[in-house]
C-alpha positions as CSV (number, residue, x, y, z in Angstrom):
1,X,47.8,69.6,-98.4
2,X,49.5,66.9,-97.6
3,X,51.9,68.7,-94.7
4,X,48.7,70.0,-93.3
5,X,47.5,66.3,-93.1
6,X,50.4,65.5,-91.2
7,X,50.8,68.4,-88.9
8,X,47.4,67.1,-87.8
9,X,48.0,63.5,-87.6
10,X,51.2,64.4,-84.9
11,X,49.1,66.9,-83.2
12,X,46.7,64.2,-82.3
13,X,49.2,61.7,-81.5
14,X,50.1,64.5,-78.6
15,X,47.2,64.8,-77.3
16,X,45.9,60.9,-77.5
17,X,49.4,60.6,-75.3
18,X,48.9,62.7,-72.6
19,X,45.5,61.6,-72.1
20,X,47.0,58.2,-71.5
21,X,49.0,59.5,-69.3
22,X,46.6,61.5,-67.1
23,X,44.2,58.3,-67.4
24,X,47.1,56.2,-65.9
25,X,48.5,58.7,-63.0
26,X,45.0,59.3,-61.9
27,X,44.5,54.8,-61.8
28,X,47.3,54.5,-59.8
29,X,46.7,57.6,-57.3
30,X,43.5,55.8,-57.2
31,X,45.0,52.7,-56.2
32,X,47.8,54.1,-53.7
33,X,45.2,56.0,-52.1
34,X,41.9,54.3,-51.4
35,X,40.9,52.5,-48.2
36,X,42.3,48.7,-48.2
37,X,39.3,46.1,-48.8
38,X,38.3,43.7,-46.2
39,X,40.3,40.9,-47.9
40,X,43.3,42.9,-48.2
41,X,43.6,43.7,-44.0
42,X,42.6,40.0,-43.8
43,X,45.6,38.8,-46.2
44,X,47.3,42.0,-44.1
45,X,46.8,40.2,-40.7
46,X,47.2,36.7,-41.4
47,X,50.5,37.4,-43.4
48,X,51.5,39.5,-39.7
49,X,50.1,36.8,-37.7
50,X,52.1,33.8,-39.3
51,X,55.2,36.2,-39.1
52,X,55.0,36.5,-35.6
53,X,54.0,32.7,-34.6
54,X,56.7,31.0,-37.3
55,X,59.8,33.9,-36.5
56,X,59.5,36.4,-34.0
57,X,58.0,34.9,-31.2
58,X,60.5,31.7,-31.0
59,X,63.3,33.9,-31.6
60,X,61.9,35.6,-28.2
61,X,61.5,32.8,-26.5
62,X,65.0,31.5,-26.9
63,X,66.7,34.6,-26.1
64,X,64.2,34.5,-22.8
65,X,65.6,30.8,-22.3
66,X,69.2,31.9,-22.9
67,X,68.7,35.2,-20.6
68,X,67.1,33.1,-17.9
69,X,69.7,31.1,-17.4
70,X,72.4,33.0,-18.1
71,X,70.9,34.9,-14.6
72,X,70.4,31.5,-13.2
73,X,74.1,31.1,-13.5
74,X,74.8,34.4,-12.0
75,X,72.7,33.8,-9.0
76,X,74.7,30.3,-8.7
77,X,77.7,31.8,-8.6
78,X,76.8,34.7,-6.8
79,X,75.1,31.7,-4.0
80,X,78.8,30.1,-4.0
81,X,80.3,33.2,-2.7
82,X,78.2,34.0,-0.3
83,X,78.2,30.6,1.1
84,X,82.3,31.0,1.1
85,X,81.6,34.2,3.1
86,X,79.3,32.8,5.4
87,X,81.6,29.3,6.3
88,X,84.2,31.9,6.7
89,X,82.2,34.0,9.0
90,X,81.2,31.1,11.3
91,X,84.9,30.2,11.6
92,X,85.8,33.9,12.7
93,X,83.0,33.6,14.7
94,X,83.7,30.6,16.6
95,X,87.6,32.1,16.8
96,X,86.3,35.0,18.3
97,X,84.4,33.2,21.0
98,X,88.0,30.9,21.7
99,X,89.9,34.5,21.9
100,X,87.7,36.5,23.7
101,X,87.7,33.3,26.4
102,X,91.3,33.3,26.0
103,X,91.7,37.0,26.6
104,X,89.7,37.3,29.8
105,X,91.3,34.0,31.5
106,X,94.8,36.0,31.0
107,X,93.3,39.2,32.5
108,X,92.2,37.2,35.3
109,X,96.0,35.8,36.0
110,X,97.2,39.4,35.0
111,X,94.7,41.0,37.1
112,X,94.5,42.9,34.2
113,X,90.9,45.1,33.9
114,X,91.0,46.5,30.7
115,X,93.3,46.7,27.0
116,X,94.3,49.7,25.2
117,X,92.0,48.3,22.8
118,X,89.0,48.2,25.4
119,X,86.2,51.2,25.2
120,X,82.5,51.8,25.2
121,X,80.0,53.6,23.0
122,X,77.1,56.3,23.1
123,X,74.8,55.9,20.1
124,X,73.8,59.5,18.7
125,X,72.9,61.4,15.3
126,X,74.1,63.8,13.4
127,X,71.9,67.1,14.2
128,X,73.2,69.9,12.5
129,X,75.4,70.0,9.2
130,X,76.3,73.5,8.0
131,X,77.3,73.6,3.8
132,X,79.5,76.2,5.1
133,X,81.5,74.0,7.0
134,X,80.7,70.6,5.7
135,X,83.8,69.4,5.3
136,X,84.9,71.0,8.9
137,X,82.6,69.5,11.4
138,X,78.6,68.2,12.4
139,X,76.7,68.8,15.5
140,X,75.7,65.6,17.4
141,X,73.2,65.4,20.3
142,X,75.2,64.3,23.0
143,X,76.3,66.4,26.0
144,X,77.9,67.3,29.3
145,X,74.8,64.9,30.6
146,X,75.8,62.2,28.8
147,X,79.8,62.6,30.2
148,X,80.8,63.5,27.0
149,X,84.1,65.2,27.1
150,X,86.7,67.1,24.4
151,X,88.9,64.6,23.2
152,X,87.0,61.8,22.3
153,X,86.6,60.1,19.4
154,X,83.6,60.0,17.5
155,X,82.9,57.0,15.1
156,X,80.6,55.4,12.2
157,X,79.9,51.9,11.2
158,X,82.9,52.4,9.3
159,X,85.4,53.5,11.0
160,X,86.4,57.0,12.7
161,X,84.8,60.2,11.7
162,X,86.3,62.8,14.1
163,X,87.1,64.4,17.5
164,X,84.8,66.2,20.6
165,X,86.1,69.5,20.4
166,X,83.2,71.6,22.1
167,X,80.5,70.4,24.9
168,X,77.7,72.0,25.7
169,X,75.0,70.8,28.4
170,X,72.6,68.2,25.6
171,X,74.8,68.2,22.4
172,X,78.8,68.6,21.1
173,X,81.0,69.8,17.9
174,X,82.6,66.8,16.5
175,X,85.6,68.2,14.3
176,X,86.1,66.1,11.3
177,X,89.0,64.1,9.9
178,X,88.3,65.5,6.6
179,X,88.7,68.9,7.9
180,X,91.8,70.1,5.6
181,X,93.2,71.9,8.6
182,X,92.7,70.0,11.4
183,X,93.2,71.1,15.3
184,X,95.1,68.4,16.3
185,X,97.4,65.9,14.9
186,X,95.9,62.0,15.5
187,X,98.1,59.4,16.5
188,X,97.8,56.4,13.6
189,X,99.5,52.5,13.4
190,X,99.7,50.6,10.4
191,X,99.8,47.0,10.4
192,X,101.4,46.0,7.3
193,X,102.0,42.3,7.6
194,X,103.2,41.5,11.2
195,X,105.3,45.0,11.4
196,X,103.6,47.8,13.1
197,X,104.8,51.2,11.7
198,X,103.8,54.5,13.8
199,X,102.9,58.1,12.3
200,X,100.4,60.9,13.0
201,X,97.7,61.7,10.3
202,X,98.2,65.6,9.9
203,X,95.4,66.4,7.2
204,X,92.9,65.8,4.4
205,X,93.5,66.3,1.2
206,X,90.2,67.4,-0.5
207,X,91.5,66.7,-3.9
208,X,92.6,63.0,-3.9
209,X,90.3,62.4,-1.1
210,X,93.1,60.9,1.4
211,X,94.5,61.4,4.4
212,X,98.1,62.5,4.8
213,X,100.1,60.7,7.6
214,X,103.7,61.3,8.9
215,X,105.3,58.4,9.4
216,X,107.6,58.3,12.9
217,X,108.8,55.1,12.3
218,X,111.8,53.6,9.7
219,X,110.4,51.0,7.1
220,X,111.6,49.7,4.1
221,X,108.0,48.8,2.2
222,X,104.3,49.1,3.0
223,X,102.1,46.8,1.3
224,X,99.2,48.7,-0.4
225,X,95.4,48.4,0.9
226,X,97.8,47.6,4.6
227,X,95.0,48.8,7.2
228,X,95.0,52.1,9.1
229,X,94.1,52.1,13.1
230,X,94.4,54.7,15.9
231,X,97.3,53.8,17.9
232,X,95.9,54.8,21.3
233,X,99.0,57.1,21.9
234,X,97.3,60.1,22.1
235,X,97.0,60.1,25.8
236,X,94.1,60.9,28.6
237,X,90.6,61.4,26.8
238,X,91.9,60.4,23.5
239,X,90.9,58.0,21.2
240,X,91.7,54.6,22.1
241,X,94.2,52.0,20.1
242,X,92.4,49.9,17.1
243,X,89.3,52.1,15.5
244,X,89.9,51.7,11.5
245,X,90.8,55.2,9.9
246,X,91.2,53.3,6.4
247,X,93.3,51.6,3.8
248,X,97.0,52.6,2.3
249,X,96.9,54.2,-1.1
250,X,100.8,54.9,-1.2
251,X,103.9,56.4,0.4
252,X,107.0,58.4,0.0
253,X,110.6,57.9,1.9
254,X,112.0,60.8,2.6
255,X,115.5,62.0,3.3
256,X,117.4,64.1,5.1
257,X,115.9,66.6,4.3
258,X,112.3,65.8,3.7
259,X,109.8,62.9,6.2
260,X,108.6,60.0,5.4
261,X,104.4,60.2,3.9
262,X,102.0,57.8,3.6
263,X,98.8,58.6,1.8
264,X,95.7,56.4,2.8
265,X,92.2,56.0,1.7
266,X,89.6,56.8,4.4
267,X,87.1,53.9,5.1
268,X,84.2,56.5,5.7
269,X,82.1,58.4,3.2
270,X,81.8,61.7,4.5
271,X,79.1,62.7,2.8
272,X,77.0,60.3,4.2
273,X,77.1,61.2,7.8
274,X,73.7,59.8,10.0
275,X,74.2,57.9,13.1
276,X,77.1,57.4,14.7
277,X,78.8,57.0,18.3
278,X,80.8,58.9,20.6
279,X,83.7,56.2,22.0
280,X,84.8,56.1,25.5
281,X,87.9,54.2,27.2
282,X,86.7,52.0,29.5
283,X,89.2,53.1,31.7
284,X,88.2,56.6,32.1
């Protein structure tokens, strides 16, 4: 009887425990779930609000302060340059003037007419582009009616793009420079300090994005970034001495056995190919 009594007494404790239990899980899902009380998103917002005003915002507006004048200090030093740039380019301005005064009193006594370095342009655009032949050559819109002949060189704001190398009657072929196998051989100087070094530009490599020049005469050293002209050697119709073909990458001596190379960054993008001008000796 008494084990019976017992059983009982541990049975109940079972069950009194679970319902606390399920009384309890069910308060707190209650809790967790229900709608927040007015108070509660009042507390909620205030709590947010005095966050904001006492932390975030005057952490924002120092790093706005410290941003601001870290691009005011840019733009100050960015101003200093510029204003370099310009003093110089008033100088090389005024020295132009002085040269170009000089040069024409010394034609006079000469009774010299023109330079080797002398010629005129014909402003024109780019027409026709084949992907075909994009590398190869562009169609421009000037003609026989514009005495536009084979042989002349065709130029951007950069520097030289190509040769004339068909006419018709309103528009000509202009063969490029980065043509990898080019029609004619172009007659280059390099000024590399005050020495004057002579070659022709044979090709364009289409994987390093250079030209490949022969160099005819015997050097020592090239300084690198040494500019790139046309030397004006390639006769009647040709182009004339001094239009920028680029900058000097780097060069080989050869032997002998092997030439001389010299390997130079063009100063035109050829892919971006708009307006551009035909140049003419003023001579011819």
């Amino acid at each position: 009887m008494y084990n019976n009594n017992k059983k009982g007494s541990k049975h109940n404790k079972r069950i009194i425990i679970v319902t606390i239990v399920l009384v309890l899980f069910s308060v707190f899902t209650l809790i967790t779930t229900r709608s927040a009380s007015s108070i509660e998103i009042i507390f909620k917002d205030t709590v947010a609000n005095i966050e904001y005003y006492l932390i975030k915002a005057p952490i924002q507006y120092v790093s706005g302060l410290f941003y601001e004048y870290t691009e005011m200090k840019d733009v100050y030093k960015e101003n200093q340059k510029l204003k370099k740039q310009l003093d110089n380019l008033t100088r090389e301005s005024a020295n132009n003037e002085l040269l170009t005064s000089e040069l024409n009193q010394l034609k006079k006594l000469t009774e010299m007419n023109y330079l080797p370095t002398d010629y005129n342009v014909k402003y024109t655009k780019v027409i026709t582009r084949d992907a075909e032949s994009w590398n190869n050559e562009v169609t421009i819109d000037l003609g026989k009616q514009s005495d536009v002949q084979v042989g002349m060189a065709v130029i951007s704001a950069d520097g030289m793009i190509g040769t004339i190398t068909n006419v018709s009657e309103i528009s000509s072929t202009v063969s490029l420079l980065s043509s990898e196998n080019p029609k004619n051989q172009l007659p280059v100087m390099i000024l590399s300090g005050d020495q004057e070094y002579y070659g022709l530009l044979n090709r364009y490599d289409l994987n390093t994005k250079n030209y490949r020049i022969t160099l005819l005469s015997d050097f020592e050293s090239i300084d690198k970034d040494a500019k790139v002209f046309t030397s004006g050697l390639g006769g009647t119709g040709k182009s004339p001495k001094g239009i920028l073909l680029g900058t000097v990458e780097d060069y080989t001596i050869g032997d002998d056995t092997s030439e001389s190379v010299c390997n130079v960054k063009p100063s035109v993008n050829f892919n971006s190919l708009n307006y551009v001008a035909v140049v003419q000796r003023v001579n011819e």
